[in-house]
C-alpha positions in Angstrom: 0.0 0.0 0.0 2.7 2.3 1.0 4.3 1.5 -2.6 0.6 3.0 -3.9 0.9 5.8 -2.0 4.4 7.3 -3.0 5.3 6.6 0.9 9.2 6.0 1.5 9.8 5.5 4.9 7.5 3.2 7.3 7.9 2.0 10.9 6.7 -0.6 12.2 6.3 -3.2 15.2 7.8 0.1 17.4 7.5 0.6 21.3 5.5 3.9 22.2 9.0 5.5 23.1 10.2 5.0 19.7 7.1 5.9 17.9 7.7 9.7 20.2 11.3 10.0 19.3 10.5 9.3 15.3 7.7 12.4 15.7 10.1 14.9 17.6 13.3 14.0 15.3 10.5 15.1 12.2 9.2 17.7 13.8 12.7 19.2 14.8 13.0 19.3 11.5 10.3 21.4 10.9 8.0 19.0 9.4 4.1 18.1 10.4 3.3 14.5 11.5 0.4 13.0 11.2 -0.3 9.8 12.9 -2.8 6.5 12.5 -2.9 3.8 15.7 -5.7 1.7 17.4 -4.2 0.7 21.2 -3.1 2.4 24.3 0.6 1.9 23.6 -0.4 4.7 20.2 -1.9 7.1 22.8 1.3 9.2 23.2 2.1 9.7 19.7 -1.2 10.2 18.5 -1.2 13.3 21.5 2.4 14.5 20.1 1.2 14.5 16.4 0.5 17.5 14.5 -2.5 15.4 13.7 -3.2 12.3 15.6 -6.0 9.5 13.6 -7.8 6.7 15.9 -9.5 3.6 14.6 -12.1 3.9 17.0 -14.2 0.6 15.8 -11.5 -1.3 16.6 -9.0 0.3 19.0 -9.1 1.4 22.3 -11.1 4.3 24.1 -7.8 5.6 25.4 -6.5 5.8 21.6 -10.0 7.4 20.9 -9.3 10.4 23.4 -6.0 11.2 22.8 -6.5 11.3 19.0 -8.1 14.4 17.1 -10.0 12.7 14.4 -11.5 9.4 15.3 -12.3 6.4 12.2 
């Protein structure tokens, strides 16, 4: 998908401490970040994010508030 996309660079299978440190080294650089998770371990990220995205059907409620666009 990310091939469809045009998207480069993916993470994945990271802890919630690496998922923070990959949005402040972007945003140190000046650039927006705009996050996507579904469990509690996403919650800080999606709060640090430019713009944060919950799957609400199928995450969790703490995902859900931390995030400022819920799916």
């Amino acid at each position: 998908m990310a091939d469809q996309l045009g998207i480069h660079e993916i993470y994945a299978n990271c802890l919630p401490e690496d998922k923070l440190r990959q949005i402040e080294s972007y945003q140190t650089a000046g650039r927006q970040v705009c996050m996507i998770g579904n469990g509690i371990n996403d919650a800080p990220a999606l709060k640090k994010a430019y713009v944060g995205i919950a799957m609400g059907g199928v995450g969790s409620d703490i995902a859900v508030d931390a995030a400022d666009i819920a799916l």
